[in-house]
N, C-alpha and C positions, 0 to 999 in steps of 0.2 A: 033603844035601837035607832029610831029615828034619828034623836039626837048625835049618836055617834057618827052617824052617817053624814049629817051636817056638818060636823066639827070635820071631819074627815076633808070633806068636801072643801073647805072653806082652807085650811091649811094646804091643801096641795094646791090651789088657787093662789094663795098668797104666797107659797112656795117660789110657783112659776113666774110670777108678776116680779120677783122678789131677784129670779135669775134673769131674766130680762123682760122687758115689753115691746119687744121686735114683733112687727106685725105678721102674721101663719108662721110665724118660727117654733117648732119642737125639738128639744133638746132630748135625745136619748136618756134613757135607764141606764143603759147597756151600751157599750162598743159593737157592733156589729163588723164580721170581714165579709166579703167575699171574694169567691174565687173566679177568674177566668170574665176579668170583664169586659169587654170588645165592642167595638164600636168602630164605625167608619170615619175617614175625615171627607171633604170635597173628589176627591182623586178617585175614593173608591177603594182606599187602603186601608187596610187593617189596624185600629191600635187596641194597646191593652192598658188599662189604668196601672196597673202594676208597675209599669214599667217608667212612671210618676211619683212612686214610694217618694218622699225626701220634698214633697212638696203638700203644699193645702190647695184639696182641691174642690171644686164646684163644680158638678154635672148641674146643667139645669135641660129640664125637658120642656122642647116647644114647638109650637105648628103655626104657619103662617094664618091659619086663616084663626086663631086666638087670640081674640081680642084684648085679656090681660097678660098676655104672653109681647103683644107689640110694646102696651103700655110702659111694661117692667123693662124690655131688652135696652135701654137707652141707659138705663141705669147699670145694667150689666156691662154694658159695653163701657163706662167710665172706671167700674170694680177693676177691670183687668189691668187698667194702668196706673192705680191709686198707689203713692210710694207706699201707704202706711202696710200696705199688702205684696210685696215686694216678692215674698214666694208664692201668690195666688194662682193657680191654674185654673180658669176656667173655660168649661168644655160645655155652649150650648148642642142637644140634641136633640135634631128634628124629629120629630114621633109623626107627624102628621102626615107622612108619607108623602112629601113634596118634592119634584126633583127638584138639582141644582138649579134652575135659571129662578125659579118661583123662591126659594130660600134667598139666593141672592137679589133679586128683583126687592124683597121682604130686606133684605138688610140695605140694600142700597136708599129704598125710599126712606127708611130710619136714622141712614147717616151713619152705620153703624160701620166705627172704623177697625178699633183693636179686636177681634173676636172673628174665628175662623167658625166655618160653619160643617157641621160634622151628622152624621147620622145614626139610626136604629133602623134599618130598614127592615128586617124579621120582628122588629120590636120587642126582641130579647129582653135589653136591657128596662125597660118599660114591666116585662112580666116579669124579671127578677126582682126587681124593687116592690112590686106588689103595687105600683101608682094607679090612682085613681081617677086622677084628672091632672089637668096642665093650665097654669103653671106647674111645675113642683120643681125643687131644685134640692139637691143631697153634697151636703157638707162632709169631704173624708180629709183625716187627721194625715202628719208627713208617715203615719203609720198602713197608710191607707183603710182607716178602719172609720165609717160612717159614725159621727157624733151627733148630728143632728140634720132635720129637713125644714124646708120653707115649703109647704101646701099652697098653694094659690098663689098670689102675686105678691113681692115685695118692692121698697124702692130698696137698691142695694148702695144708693149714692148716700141711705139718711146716716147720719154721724153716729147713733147708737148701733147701727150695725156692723157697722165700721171699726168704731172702737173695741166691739165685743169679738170679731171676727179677728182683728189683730191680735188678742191674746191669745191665738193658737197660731200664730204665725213664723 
């Protein structure tokens, strides 16, 4: 029994190592959808991912005062203009419950030019996703159907994620 449990172990290890070695990247079992997903922009408006169908998109959740959430945003902010990702939508969203001048204060000191600054402010979307902490950011297909998450901090400038991110593009 031990033994199986090893082999088991070691195979879905090498499995994963095998589909990529992108750092806190999980790749889904499963397609996930969901419905009715909304989120704020700067204004105080309404949007809904849905209405995104036709493209690949990145929600990533983050809070100013997140120290691996500053780290990574520079890198995020380079994704969104990368040709090789040319239908990339991404949508950072503040969880941390910051208004706008402190989000923007947080992006301005970063430099952070392409990437508009959006929110969760009932933190909806945070308790539908079921997240645990922040970083995290969720990859959804031109399907809108979630394929995969990044847990913690990634650089999203490194060339393996890039390339691998491109094949669903």
């Amino acid at each position: 029994m031990r033994l199986l449990i090893i082999f088991i172990f070691l195979v879905s290890n090498s499995f994963a190592n095998e589909v990529t070695n992108i750092k806190n990247l999980v790749i889904n079992k499963e397609l996930k959808k969901y419905d009715d997903l909304t989120f704020l922009d700067a204004s105080n408006n309404q949007l809904n991912l849905s209405d995104y169908e036709g493209n690949l998109i990145l929600l990533n959740f983050w809070a100013t005062w997140c120290s691996p959430c500053k780290d990574e945003m520079p890198s995020l902010d380079a994704i969104q203009k990368n040709k090789k990702l040319n239908n990339l939508k991404v949508f950072p969203i503040n969880v941390g419950k910051d208004n706008i001048k402190k989000a923007k204060n947080f992006y301005r000191d970063l430099e952070i030019k392409n990437l508009q600054i959006y929110f969760d402010p009932p933190i909806t979307l945070a308790k539908k996703f079921g997240l645990r902490g922040i970083p995290t950011s969720i990859i959804f297909n031109k399907k809108g159907e979630e394929f995969a998450r990044i847990i913690g901090s990634t650089d999203f400038a490194d060339e393996k994620f890039i390339n691998w991110l491109s094949d669903y593009n």
